[in-house]
DRENTORKOL-3810 file (N, C-alpha, C; in nm, 4 decimals):
REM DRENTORKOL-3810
@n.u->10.9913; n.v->9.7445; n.w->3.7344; ca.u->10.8537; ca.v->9.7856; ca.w->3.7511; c.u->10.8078; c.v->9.7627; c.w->3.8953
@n.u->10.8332; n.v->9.6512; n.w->3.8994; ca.u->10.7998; ca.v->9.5913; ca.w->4.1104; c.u->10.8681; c.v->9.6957; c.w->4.1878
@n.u->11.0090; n.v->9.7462; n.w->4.1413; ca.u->11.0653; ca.v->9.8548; ca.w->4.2491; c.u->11.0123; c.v->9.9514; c.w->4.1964
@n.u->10.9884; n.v->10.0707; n.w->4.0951; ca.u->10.8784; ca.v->10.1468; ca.w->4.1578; c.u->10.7797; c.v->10.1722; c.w->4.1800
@n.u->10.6799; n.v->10.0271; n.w->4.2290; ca.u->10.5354; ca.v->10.0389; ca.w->4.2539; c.u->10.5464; c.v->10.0258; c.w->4.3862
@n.u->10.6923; n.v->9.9770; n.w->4.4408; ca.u->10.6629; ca.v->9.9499; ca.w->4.5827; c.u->10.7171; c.v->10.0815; c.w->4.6554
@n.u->10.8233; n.v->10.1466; n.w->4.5616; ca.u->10.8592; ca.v->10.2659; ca.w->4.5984; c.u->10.7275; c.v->10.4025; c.w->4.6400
@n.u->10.6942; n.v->10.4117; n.w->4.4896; ca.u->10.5700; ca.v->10.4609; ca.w->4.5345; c.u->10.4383; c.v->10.4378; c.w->4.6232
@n.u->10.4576; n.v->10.3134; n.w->4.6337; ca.u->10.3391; ca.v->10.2911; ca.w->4.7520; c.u->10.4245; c.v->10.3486; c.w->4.8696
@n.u->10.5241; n.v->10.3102; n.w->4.9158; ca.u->10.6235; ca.v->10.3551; ca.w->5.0181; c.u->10.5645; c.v->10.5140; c.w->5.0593
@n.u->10.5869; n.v->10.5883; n.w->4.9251; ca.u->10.5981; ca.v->10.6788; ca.w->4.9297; c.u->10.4510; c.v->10.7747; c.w->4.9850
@n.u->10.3484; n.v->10.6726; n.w->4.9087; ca.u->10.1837; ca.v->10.6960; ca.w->4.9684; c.u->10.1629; c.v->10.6549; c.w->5.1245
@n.u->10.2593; n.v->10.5725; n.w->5.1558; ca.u->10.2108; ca.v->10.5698; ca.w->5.3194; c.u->10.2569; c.v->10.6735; c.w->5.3834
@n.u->10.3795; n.v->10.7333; n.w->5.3202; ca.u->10.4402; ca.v->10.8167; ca.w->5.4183; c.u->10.4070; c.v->10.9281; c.w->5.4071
@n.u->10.3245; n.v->10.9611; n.w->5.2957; ca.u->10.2822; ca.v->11.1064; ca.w->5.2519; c.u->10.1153; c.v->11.0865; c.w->5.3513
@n.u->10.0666; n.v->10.9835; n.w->5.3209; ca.u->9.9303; ca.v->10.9316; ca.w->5.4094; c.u->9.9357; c.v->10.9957; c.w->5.5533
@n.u->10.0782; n.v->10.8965; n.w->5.6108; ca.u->10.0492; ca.v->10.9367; ca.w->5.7706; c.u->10.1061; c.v->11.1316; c.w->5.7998
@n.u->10.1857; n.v->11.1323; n.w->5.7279; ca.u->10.2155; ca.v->11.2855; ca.w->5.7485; c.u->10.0740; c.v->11.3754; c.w->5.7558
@n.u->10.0146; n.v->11.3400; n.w->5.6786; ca.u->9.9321; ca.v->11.4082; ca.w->5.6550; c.u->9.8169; c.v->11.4014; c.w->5.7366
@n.u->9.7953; n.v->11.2962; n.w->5.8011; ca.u->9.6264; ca.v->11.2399; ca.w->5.8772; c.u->9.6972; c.v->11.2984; c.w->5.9994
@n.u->9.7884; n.v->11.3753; n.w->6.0937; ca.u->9.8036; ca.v->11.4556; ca.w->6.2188; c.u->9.6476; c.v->11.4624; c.w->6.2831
@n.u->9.6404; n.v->11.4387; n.w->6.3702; ca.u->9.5087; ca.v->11.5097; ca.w->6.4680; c.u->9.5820; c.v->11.5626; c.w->6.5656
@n.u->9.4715; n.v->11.6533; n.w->6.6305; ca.u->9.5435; ca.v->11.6966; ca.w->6.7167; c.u->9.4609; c.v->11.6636; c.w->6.8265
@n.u->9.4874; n.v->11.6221; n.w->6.9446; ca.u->9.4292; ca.v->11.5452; ca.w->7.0452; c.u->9.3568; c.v->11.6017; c.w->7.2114
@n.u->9.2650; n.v->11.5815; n.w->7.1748; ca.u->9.2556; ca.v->11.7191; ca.w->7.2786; c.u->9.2317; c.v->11.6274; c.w->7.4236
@n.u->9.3000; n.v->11.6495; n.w->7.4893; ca.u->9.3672; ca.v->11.5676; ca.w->7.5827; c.u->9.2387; c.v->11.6319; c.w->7.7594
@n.u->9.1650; n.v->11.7020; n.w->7.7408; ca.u->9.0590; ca.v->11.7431; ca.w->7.8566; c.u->8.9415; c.v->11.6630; c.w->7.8013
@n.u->8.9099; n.v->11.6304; n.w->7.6748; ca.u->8.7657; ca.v->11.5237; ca.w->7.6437; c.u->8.8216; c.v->11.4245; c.w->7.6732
@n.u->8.9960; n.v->11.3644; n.w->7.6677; ca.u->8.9658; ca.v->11.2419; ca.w->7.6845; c.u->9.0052; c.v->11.1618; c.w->7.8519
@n.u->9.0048; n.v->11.3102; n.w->7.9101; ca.u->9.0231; ca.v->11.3269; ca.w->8.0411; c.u->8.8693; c.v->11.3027; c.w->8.1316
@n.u->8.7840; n.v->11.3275; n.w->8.0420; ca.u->8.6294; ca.v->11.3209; ca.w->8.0650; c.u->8.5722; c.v->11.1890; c.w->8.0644
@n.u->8.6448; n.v->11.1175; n.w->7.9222; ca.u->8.5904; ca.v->11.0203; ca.w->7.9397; c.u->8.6781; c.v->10.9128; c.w->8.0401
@n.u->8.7599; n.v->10.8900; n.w->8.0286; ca.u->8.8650; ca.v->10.8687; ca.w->8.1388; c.u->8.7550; c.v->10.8409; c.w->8.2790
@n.u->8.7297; n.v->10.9388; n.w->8.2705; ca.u->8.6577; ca.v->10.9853; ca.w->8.4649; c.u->8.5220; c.v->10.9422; c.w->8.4745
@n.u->8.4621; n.v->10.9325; n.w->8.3154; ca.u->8.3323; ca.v->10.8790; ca.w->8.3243; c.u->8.3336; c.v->10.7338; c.w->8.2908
@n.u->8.4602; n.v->10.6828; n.w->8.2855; ca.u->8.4490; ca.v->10.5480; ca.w->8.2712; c.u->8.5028; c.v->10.4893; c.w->8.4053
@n.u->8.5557; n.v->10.5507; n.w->8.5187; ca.u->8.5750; ca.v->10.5231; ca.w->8.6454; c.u->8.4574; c.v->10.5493; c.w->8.7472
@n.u->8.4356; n.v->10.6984; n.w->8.7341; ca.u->8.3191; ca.v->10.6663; ca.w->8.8296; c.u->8.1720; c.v->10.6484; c.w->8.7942
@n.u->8.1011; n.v->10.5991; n.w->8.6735; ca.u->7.9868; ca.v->10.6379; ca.w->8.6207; c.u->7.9717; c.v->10.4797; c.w->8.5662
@n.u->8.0276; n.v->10.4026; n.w->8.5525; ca.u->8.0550; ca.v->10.2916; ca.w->8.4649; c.u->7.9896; c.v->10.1752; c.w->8.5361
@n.u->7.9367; n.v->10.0621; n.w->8.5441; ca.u->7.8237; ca.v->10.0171; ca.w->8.5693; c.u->7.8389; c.v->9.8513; c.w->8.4883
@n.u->7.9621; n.v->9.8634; n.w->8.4413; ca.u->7.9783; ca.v->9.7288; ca.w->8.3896; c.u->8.0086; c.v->9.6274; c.w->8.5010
@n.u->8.0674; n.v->9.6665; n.w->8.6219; ca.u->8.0561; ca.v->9.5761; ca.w->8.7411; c.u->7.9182; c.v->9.4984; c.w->8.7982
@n.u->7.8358; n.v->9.5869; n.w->8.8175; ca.u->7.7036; ca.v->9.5590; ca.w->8.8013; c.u->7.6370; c.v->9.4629; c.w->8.6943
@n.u->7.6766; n.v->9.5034; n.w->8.6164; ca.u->7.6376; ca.v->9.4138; ca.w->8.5179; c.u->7.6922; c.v->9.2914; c.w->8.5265
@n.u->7.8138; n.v->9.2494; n.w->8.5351; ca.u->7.9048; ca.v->9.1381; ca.w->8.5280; c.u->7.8588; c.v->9.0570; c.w->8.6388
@n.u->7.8084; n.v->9.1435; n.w->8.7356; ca.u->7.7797; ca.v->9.0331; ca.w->8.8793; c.u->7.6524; c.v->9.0121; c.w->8.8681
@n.u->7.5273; n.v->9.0756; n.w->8.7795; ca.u->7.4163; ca.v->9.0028; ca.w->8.7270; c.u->7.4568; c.v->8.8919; c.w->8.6264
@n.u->7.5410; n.v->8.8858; n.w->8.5585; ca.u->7.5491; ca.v->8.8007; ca.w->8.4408; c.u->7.6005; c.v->8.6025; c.w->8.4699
@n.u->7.6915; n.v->8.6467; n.w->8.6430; ca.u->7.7140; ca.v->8.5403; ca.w->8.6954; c.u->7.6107; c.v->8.4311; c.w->8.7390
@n.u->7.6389; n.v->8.3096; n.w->8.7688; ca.u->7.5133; ca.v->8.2339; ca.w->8.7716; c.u->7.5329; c.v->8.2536; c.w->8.9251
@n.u->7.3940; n.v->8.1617; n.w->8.9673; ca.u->7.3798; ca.v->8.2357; ca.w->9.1433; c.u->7.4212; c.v->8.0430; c.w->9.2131
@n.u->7.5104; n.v->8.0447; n.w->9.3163; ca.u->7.5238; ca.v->7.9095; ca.w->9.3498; c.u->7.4109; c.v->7.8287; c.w->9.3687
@n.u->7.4146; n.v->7.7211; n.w->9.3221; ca.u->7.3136; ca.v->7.6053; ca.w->9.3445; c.u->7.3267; c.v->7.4831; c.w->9.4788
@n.u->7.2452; n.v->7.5178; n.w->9.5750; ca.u->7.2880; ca.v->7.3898; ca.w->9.6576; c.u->7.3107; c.v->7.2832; c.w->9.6066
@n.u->7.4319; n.v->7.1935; n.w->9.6465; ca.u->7.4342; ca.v->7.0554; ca.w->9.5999; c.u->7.3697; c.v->6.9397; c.w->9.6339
@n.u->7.4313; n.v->6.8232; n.w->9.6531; ca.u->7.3402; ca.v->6.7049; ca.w->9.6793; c.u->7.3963; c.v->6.7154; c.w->9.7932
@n.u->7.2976; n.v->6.7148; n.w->9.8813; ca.u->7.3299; ca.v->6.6617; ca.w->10.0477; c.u->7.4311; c.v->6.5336; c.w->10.0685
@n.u->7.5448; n.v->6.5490; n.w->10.1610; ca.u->7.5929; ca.v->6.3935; ca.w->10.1701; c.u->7.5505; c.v->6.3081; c.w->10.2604
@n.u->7.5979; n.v->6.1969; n.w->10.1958; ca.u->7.4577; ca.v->6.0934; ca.w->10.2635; c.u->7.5396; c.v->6.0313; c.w->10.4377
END
């Protein structure tokens, strides 16, 4: 019974991925690609998020 439930599950993954194909359209993700290089703004952000140096204690 355990071998063919695992068979058949076997058999559901492989029928699963056959089946879920996309097809990839490779110019949107060329877009985002380019809008995440030059448009992107998380640098900015990251160097607000840093703390700003604090003078220390003068030495004596």
């Amino acid at each position: 019974m355990k071998k063919l439930l695992s068979t058949i599950s076997l058999l559901f993954i492989i029928i699963s991925f056959s089946v879920a194909q996309e097809t990839i359209d490779m110019a949107m993700m060329q877009k985002i690609k380019d809008e995440g290089k030059n448009n992107s703004q998380i640098t900015m952000i990251a160097l607000r998020r840093q703390p700003l140096p604090r003078p220390g204690p003068t030495p004596a």
